[in-house]
Backbone as numpy.savetxt, mean C-alpha at the origin, in Angstrom:
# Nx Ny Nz CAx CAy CAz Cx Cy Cz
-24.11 10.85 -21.41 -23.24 11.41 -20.38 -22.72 10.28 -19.51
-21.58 9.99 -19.47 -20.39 9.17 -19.18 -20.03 10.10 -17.45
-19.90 9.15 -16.31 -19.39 9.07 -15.78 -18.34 7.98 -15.25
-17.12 8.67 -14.04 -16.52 7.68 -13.05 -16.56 8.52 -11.68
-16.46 7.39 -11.06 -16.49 7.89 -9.36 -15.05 9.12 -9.30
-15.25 10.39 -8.80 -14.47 11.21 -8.40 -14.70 11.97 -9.35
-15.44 12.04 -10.32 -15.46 12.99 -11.65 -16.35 14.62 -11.07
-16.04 15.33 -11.43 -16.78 16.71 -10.93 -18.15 16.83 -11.75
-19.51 17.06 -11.33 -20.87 17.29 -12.12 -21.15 18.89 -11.58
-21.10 19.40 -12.86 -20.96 20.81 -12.26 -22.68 20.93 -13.56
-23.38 21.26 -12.91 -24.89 22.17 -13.13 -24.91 23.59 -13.17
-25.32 24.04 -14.37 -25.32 25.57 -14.62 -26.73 26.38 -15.37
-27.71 27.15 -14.59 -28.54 26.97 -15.39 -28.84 28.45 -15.33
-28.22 29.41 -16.81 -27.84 31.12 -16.77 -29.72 31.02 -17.48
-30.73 30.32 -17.66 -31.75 30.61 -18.43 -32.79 31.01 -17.15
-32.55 30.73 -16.37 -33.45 30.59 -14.82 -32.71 31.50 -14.26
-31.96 31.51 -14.08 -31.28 33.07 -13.45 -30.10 31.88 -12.17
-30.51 30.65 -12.06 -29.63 29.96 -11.19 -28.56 30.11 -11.11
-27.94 30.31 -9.71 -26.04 29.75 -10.06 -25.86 28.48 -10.04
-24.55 28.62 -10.91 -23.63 27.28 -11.20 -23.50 26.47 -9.58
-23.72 25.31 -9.65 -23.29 23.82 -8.27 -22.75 23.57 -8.79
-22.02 22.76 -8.39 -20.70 21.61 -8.71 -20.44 20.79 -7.30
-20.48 19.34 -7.92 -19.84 18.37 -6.40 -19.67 17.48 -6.99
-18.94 16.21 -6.21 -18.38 15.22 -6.70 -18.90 13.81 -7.22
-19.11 13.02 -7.71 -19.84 12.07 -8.37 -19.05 10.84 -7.61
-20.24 10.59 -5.93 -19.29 9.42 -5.19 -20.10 7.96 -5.41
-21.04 8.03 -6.47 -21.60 6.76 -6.70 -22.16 7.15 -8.34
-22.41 5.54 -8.40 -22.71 5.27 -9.90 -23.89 4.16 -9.72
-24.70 4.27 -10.75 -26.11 3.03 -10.13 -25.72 2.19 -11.73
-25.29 2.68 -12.38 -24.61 1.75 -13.91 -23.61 1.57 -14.44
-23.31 0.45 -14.58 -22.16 -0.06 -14.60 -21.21 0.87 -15.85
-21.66 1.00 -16.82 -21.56 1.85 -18.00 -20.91 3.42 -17.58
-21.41 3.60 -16.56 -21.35 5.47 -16.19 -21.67 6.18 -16.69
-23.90 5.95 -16.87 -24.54 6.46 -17.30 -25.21 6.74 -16.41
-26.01 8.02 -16.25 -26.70 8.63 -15.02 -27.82 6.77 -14.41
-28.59 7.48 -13.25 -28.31 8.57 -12.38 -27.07 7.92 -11.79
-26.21 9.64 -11.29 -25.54 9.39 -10.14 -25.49 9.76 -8.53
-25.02 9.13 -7.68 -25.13 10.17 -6.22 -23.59 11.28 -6.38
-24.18 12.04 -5.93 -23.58 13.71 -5.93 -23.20 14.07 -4.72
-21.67 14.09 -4.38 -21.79 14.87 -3.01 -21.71 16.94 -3.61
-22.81 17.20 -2.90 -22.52 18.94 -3.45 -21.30 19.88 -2.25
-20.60 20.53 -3.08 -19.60 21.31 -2.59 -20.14 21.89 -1.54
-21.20 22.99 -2.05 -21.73 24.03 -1.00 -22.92 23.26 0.47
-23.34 21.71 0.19 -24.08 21.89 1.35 -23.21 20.23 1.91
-22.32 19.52 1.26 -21.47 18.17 1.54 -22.54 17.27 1.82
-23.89 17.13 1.14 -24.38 16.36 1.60 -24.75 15.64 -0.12
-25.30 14.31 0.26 -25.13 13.13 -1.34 -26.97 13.32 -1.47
-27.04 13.33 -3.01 -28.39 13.16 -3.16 -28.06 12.65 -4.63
-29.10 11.82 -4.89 -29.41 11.14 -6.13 -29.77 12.19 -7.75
-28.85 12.41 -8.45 -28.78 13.13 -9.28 -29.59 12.76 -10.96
-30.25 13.23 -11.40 -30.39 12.95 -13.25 -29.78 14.00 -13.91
-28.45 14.14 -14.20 -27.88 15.34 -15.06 -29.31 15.53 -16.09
-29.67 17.23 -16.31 -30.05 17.52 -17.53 -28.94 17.91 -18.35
-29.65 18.92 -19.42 -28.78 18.90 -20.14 -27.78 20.70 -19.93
-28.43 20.77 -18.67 -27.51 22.37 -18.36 -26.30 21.86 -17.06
-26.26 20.61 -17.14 -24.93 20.03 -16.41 -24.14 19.16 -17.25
-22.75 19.21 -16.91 -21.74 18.94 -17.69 -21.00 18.15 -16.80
-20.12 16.53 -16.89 -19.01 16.33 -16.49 -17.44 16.65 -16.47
-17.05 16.91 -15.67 -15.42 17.34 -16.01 -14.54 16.07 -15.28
-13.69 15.34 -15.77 -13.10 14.36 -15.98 -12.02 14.56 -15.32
-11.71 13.99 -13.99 -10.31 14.42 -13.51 -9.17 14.04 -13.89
-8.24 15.29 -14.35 -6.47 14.90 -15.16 -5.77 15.06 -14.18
-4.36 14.29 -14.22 -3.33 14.53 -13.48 -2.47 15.85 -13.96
-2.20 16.73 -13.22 -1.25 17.01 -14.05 0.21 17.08 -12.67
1.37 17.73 -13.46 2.37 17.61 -12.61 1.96 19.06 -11.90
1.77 20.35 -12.02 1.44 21.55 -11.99 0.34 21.85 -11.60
-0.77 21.94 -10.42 -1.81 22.27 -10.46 -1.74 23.91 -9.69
-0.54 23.54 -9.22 -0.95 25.64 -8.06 -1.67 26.34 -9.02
-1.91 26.34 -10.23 -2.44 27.33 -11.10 -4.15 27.12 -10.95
-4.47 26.35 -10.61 -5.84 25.74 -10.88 -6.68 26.06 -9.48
-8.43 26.36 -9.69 -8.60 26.01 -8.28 -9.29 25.40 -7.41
-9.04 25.03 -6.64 -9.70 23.67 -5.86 -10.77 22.90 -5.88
-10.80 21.61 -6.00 -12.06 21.19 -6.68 -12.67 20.29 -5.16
-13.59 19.98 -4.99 -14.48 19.18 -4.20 -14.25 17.75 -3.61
-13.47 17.78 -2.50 -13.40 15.96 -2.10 -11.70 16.46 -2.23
-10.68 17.54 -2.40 -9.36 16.87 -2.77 -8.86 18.26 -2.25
-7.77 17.58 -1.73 -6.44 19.12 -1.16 -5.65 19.10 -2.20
-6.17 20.14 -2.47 -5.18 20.69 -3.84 -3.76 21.09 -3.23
-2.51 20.81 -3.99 -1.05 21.41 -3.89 -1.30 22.74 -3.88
-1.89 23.63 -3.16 -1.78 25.64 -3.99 -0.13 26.25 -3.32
0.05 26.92 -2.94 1.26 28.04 -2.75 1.69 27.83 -0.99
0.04 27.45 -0.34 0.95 27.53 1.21 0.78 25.44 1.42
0.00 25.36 0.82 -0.12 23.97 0.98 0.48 22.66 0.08
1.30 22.85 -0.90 1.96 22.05 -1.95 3.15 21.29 -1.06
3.33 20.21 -1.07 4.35 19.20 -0.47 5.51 18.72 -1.51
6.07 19.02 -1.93 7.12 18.17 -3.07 8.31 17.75 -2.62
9.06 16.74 -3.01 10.74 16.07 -3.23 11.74 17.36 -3.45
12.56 16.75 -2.99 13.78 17.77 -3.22 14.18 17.81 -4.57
13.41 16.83 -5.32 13.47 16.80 -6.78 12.74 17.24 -7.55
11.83 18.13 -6.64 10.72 18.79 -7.38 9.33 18.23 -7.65
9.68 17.06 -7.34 8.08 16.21 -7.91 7.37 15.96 -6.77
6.04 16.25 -6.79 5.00 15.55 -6.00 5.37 15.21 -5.09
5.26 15.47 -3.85 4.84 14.33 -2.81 4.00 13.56 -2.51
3.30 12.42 -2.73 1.98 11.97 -2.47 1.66 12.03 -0.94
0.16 11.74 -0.61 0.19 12.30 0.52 -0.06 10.69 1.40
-0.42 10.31 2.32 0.12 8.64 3.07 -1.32 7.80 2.75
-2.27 8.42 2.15 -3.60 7.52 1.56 -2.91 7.22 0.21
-2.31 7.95 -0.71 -1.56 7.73 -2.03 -0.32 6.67 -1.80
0.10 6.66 -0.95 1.71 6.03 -0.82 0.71 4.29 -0.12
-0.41 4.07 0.46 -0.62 3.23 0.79 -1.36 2.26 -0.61
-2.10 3.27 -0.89 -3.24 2.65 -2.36 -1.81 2.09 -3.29
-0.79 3.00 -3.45 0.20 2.73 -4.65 0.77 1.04 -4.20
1.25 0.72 -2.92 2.17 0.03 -2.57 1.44 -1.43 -2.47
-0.09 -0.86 -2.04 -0.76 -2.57 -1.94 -1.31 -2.86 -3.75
-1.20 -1.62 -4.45 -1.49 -2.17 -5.61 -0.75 -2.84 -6.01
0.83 -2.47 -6.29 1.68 -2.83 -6.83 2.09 -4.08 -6.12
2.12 -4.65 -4.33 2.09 -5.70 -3.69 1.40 -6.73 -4.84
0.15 -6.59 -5.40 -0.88 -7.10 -6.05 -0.53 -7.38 -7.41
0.27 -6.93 -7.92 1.21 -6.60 -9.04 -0.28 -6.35 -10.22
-0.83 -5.58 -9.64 -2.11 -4.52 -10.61 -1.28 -3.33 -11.08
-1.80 -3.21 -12.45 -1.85 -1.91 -13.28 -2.84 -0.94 -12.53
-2.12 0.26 -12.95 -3.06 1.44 -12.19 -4.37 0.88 -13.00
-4.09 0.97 -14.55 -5.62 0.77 -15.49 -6.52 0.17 -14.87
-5.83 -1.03 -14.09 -6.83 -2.22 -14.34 -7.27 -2.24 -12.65
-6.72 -1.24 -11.57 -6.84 -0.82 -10.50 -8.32 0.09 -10.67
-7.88 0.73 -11.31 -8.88 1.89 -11.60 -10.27 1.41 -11.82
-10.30 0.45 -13.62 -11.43 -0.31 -14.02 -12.15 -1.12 -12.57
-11.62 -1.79 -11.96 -12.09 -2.19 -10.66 -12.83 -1.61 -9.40
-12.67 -0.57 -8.99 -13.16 0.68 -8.70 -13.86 1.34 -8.87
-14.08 1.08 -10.54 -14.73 2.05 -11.14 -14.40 3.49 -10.95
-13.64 4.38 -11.16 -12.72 5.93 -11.29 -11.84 6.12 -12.31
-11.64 6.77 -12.67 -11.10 7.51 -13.84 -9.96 6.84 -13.93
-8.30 6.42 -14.51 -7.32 6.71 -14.06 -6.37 7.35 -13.80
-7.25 8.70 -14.44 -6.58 9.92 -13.98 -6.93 10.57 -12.63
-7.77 10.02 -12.13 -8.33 10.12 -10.99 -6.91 9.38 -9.82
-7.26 8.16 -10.08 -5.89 7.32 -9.03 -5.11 8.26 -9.67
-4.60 8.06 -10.27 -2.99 8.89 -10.88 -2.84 9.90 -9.95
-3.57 11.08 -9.27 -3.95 11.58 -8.70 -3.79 11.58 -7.96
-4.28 10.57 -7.18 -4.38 10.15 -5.60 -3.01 9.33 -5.33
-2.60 9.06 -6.14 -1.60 8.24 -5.84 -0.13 9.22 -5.98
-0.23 10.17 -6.37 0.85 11.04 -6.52 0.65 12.09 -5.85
-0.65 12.73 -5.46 -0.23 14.08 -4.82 -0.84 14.02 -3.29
-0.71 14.99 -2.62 -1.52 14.68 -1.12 -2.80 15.12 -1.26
-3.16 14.16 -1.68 -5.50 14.29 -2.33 -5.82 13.94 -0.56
-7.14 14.49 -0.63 -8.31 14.16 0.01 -9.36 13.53 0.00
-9.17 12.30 -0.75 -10.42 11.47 -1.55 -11.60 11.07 -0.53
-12.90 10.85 -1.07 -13.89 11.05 -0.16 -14.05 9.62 -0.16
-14.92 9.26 1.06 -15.28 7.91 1.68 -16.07 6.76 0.36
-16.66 7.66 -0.52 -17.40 6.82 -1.63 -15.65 6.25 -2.62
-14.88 7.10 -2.37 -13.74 6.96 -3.43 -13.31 5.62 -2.59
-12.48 6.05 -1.39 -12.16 4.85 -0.62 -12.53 3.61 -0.53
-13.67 3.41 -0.15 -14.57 2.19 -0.62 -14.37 1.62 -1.78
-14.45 2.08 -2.62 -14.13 1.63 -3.96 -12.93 0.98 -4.22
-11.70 2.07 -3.62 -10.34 0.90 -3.48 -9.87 0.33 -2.75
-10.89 0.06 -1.33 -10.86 -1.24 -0.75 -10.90 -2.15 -0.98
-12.11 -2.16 -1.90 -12.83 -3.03 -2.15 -12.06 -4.13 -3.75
-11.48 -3.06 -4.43 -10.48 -3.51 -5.66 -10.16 -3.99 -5.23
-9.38 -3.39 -4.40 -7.80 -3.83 -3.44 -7.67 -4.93 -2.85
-9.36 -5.45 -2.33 -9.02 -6.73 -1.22 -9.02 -6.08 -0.32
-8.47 -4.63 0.44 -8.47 -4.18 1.90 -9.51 -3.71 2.10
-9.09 -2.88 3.28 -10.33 -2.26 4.44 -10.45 -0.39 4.38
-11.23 0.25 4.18 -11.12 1.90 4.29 -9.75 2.23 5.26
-10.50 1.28 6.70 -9.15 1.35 7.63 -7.77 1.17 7.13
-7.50 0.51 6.94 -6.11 0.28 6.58 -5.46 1.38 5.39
-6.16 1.64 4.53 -5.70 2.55 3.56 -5.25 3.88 4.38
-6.03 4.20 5.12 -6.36 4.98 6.25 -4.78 5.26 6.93
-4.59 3.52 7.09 -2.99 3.24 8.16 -3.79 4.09 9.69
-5.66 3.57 9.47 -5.92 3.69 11.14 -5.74 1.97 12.33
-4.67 1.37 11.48 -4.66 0.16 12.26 -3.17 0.02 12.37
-2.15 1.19 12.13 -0.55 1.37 12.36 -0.44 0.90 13.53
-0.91 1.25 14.73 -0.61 1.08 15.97 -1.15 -0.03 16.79
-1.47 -0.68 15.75 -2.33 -2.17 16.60 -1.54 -3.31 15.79
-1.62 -4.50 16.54 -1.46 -5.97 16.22 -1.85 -6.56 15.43
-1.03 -6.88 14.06 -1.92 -7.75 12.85 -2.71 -9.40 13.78
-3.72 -9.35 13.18 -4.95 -10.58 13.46 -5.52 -10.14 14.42
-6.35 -8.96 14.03 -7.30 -8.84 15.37 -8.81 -8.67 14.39
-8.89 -8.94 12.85 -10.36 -9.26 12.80 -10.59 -10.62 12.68
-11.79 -11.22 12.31 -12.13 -12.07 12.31 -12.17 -13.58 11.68
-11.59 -14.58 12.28 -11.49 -15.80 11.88 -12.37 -16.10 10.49
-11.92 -17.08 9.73 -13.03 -17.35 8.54 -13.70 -18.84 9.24
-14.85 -18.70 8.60 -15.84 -20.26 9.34 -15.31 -21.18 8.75
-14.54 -20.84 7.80 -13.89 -22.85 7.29 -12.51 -22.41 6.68
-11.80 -22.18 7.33 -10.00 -21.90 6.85 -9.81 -23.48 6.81
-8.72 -22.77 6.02 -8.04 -24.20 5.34 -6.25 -23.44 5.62
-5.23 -25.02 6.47 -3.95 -24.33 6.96 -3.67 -25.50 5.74
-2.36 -24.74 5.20 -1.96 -25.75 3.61 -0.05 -25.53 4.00
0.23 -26.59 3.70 1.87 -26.56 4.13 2.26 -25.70 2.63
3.96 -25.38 3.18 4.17 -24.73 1.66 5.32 -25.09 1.10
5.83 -25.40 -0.22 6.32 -26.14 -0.06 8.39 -25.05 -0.81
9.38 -25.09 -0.29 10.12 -24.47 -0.76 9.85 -23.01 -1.66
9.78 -23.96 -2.97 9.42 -22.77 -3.76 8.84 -21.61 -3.86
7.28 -22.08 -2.82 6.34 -21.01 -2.45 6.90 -20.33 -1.26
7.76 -20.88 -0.40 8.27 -20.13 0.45 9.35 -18.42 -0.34
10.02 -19.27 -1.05 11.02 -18.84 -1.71 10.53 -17.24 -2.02
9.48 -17.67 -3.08 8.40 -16.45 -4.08 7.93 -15.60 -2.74
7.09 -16.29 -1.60 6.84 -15.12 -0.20 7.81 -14.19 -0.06
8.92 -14.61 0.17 9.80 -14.36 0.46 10.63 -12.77 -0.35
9.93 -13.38 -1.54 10.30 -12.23 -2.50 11.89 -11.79 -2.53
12.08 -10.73 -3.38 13.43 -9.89 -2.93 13.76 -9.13 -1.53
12.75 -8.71 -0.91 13.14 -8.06 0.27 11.78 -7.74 0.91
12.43 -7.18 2.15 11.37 -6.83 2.69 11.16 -6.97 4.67
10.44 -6.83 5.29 10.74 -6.92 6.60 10.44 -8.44 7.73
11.39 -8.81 8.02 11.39 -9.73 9.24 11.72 -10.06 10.05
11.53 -10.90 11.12 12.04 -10.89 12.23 13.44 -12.16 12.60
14.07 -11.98 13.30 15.71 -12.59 13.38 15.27 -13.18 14.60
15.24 -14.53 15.47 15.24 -15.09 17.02 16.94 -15.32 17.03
17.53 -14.98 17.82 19.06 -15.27 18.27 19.03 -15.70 19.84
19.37 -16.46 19.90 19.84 -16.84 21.95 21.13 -15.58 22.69
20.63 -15.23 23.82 21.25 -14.28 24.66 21.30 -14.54 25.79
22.49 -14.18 26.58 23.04 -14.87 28.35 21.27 -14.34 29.24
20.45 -13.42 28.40 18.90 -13.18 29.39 17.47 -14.63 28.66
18.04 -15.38 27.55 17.28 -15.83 26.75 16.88 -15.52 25.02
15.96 -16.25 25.05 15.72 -15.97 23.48 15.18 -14.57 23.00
15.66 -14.25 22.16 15.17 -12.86 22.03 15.09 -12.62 20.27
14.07 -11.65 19.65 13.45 -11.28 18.37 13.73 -9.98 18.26
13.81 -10.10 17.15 14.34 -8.52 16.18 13.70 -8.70 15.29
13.16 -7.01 14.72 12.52 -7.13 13.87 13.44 -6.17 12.67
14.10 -6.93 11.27 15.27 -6.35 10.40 14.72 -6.38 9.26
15.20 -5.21 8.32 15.26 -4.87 6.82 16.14 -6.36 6.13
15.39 -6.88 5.45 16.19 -8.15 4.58 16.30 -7.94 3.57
17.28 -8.48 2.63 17.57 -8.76 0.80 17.90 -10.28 0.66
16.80 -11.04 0.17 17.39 -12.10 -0.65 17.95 -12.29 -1.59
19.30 -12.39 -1.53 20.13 -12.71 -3.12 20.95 -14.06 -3.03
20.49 -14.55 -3.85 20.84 -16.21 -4.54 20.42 -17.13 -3.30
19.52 -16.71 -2.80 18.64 -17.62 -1.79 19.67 -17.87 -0.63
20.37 -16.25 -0.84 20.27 -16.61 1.16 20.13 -15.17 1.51
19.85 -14.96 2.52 18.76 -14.01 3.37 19.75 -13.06 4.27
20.28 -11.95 3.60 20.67 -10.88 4.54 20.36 -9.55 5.17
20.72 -9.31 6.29 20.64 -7.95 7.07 21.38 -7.38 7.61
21.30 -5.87 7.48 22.83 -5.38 8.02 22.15 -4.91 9.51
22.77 -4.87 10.27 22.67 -4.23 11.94 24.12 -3.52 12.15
24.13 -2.87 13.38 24.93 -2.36 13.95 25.98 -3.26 14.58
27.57 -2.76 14.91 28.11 -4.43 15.47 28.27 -4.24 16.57
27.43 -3.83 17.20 27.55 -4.34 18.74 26.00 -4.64 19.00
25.26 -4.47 18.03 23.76 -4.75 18.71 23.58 -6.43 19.07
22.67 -6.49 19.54 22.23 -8.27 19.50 22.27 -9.09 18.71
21.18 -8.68 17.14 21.05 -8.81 15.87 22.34 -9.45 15.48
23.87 -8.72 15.87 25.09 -8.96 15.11 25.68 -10.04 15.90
25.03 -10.87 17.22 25.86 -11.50 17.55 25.48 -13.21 17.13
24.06 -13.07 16.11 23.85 -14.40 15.25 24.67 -14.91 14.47
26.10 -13.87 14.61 27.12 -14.67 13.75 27.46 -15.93 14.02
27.92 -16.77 13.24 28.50 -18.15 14.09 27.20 -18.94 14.85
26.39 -18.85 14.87 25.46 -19.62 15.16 24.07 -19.76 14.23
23.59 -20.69 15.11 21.98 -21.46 13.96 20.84 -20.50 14.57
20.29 -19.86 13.75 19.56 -19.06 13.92 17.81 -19.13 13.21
16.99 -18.64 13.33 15.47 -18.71 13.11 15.03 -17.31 12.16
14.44 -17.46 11.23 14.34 -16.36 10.60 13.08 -16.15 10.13
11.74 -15.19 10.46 10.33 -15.73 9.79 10.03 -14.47 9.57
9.21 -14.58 8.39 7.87 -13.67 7.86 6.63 -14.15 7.68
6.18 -13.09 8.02 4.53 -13.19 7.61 3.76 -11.84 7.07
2.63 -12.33 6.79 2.03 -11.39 6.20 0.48 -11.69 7.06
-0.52 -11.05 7.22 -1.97 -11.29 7.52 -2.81 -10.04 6.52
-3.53 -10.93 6.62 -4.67 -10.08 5.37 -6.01 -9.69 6.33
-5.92 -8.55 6.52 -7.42 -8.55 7.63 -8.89 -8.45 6.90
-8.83 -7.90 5.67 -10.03 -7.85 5.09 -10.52 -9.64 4.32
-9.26 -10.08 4.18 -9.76 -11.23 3.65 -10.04 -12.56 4.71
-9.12 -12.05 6.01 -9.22 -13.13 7.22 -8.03 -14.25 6.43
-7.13 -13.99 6.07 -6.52 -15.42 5.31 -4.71 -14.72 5.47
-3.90 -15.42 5.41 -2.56 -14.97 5.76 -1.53 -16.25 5.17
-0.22 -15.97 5.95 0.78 -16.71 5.64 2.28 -16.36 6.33
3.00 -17.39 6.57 4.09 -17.65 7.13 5.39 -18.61 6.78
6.64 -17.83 7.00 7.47 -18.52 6.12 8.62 -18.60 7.52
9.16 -19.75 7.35 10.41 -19.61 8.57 11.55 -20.26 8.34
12.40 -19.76 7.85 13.85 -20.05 7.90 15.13 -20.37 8.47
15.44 -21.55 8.64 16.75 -22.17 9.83 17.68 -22.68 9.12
18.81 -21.58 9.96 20.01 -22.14 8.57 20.96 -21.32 9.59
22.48 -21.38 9.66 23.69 -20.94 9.84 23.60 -19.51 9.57
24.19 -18.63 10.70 24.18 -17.25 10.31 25.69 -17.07 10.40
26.13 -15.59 9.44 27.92 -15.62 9.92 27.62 -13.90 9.23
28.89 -13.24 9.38 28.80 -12.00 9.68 29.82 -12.02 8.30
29.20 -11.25 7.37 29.63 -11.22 5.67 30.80 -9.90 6.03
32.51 -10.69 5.71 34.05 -9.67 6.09 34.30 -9.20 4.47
34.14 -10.57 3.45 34.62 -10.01 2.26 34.43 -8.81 1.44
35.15 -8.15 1.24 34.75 -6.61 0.41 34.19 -6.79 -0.87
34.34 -7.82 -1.27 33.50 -8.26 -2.98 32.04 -7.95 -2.48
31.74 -9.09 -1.67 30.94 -9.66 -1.03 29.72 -8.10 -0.31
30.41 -7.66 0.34 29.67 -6.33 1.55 29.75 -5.22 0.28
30.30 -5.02 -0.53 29.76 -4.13 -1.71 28.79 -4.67 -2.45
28.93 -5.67 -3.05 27.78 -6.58 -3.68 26.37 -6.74 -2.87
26.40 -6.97 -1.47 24.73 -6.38 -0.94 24.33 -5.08 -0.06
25.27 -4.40 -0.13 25.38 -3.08 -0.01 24.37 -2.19 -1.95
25.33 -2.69 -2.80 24.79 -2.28 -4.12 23.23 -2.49 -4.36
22.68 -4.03 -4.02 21.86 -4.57 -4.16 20.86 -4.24 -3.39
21.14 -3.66 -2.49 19.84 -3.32 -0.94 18.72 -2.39 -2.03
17.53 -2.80 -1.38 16.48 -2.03 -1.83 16.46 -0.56 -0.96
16.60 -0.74 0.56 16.21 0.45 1.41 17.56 0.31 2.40
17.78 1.38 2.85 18.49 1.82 4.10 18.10 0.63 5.25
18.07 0.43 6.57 17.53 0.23 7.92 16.68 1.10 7.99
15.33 0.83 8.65 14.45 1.33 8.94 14.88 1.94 10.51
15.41 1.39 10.80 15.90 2.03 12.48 16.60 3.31 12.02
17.46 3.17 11.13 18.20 4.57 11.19 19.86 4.43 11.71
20.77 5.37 12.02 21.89 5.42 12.21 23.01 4.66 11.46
23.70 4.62 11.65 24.96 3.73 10.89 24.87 2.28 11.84
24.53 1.48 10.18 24.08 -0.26 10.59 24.50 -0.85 9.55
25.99 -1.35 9.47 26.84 -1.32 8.44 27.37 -2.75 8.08
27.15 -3.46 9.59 27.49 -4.59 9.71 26.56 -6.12 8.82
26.78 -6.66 8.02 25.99 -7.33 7.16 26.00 -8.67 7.67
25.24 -9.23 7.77 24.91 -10.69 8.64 24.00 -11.84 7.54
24.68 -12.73 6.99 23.63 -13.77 6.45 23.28 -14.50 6.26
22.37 -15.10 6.20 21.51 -16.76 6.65 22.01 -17.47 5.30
21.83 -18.54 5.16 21.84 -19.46 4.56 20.83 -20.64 4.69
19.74 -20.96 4.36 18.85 -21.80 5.16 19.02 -23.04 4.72
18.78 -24.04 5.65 19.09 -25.50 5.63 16.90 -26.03 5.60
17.13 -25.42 6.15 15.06 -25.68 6.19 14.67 -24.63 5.42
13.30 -24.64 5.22 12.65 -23.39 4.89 11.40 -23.96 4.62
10.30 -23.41 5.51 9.06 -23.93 5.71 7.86 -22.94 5.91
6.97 -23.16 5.54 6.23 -22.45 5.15 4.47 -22.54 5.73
2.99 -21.89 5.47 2.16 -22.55 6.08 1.25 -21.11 5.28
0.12 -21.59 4.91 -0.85 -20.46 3.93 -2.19 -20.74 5.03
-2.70 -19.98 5.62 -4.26 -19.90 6.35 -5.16 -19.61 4.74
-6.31 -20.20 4.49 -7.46 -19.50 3.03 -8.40 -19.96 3.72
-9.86 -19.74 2.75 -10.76 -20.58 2.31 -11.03 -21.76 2.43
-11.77 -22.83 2.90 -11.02 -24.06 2.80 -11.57 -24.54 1.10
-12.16 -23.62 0.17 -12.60 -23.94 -1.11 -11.71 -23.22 -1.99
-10.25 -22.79 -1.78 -9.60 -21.93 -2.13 -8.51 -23.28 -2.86
């Protein structure tokens, strides 16, 4: 008898006159996913150390697209009739623990498979969690923290409203310059950063939706905001990232000529190309873009890294 973390152990014993238990399988003591396991039970939510006999059975969690038909299993909010969330396209909504696990995996550029194998859980299990609005239990979480490199918290998004770098320093970081290229790759295709422009009150930061295409760095704003008046001038452009579970981060900063993109080839061409809308919202039409003359970079690790 084969287990993975999130799998249902349902015990049935009609020879004793017992009723059927069933709860969730939030630990494994072998690597294999061979008993024993810890059990959270449905009816009392509390974990105890399990030896399946042979009047208990595993059931293997599947994705499917359709579950309202099915009914609710232990550790997970099922989609049913008053509670199902879906797209205007009909599919799934995942619920914001699914949309976080999906995005730092793929950040990671991990296969669900090989997400999963790490974890130790089914991958029909993630599949799961990552597509519908699940309720996965604290033994599940842990598990893809811990894949993941992150924190329960963060999967959580219980650290939305706070300041990246507020855990703890590493005892021997190592600061490593970076050199173009690695800036370049940070940098990726898109993604969020901040703009410094000079104003008649001083220097002032924005934080804008970017697209890098052919290595120069644009954002659309509104044309009367601040953001739009980096046209025609030398401007500062940086990202970063911080890693709180690992204590290790990185920073990229860009100085180069900004000018306000008129050509219609041009404003269709990164209009086409944009990954996302503005995150602010409203009509922000006006396209603004760097060109960098510097581009510099700086990695916090390990200092054995």
């Amino acid at each position: 008898m084969r287990a993975h973390l999130g799998d249902q152990l349902v015990v049935e014993s009609p020879a004793t006159g017992a009723g059927r238990r069933d709860g969730e399988i939030v630990g494994l003591h072998h690597e294999d996913g061979t008993p024993p396991y810890d059990v959270r039970w449905s009816d009392t939510d509390q974990v105890t150390l399990v030896f399946p006999g042979p009047d208990a059975h595993i059931r293997h969690l599947e994705h499917r697209p359709d579950r309202s038909h099915e009914p609710a299993r232990p550790g997970m909010a099922e989609a049913g009739a008053e509670s199902a969330r879906t797209r205007l396209d009909g599919a799934p909504n995942p619920g914001d623990i699914g949309r976080r696990v999906a995005m730092e995996r793929e950040r990671q550029g991990l296969s669900r498979a090989e997400t999963a194998r790490r974890a130790r859980m089914a991958p029909e299990y993630l599949a799961y969690l990552e597509q519908q609005p699940a309720d996965p239990s604290l033994a599940s979480l842990i598990s893809l923290a811990d894949a993941l490199g992150t924190t329960v918290a963060a999967l959580r998004g219980g650290g939305i409203d706070l300041p990246p770098g507020q855990g703890r320093a590493l005892l021997h970081p190592r600061l490593r310059d970076l050199d173009p290229g690695e800036c370049r790759a940070l940098l990726s295709t898109h993604g969020v950063g901040r703009i410094a422009v000079s104003t008649p009150d001083g220097p002032a930061v924005f934080p804008v939706n970017y697209e890098v295409i052919d290595d120069t760095i644009a954002f659309r704003t509104a044309p009367d905001s601040v953001p739009a008046t980096a046209g025609g001038t030398d401007v500062a452009f940086e990202v970063d990232r911080v890693d709180e579970a690992m204590s290790q981060g990185w920073s990229v900063l860009a100085v180069g000529p900004a000018r306000i993109v008129t050509e219609p080839d041009a404003l269709r061409r990164l209009t086409d190309r944009a990954h996302t809308t503005s995150w602010a919202g409203d009509e922000r039409n006006t396209w603004v873009s760097i060109r960098p003359t510097r581009l510099t970079g700086r990695r916090i690790s390990q200092a054995d890294q």
